[in-house]
N, C-alpha and C positions, 0 to 999 in steps of 0.2 A: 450438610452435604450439598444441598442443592445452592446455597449461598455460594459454597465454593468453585462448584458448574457454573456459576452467571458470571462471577471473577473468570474463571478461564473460559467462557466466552466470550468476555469481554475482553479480555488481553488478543484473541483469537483476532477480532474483529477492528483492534487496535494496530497490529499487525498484516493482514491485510490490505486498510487502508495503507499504510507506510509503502507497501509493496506498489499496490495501486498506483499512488503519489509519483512515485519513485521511479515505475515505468513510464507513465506520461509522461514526465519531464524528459525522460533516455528517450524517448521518441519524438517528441518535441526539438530538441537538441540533435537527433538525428537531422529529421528534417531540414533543419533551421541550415545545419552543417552541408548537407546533401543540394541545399539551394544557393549556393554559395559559387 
């Protein structure tokens, strides 16, 4: 059970980053586009 917890916090934690990732560049590209 707890091995299973640390797997889905680790997916948890895998997916956030992605989110993370994902927003910076959308706002990075924002900007990039916004100074154009």
């Amino acid at each position: 059970m707890s091995k299973l917890s640390k797997i889905v916090d680790y997916l948890e934690l895998i997916t956030t980053l992605k989110y993370s990732i994902t927003l910076k560049y959308y706002i990075l590209i924002y900007i990039y586009v916004g100074n154009i």
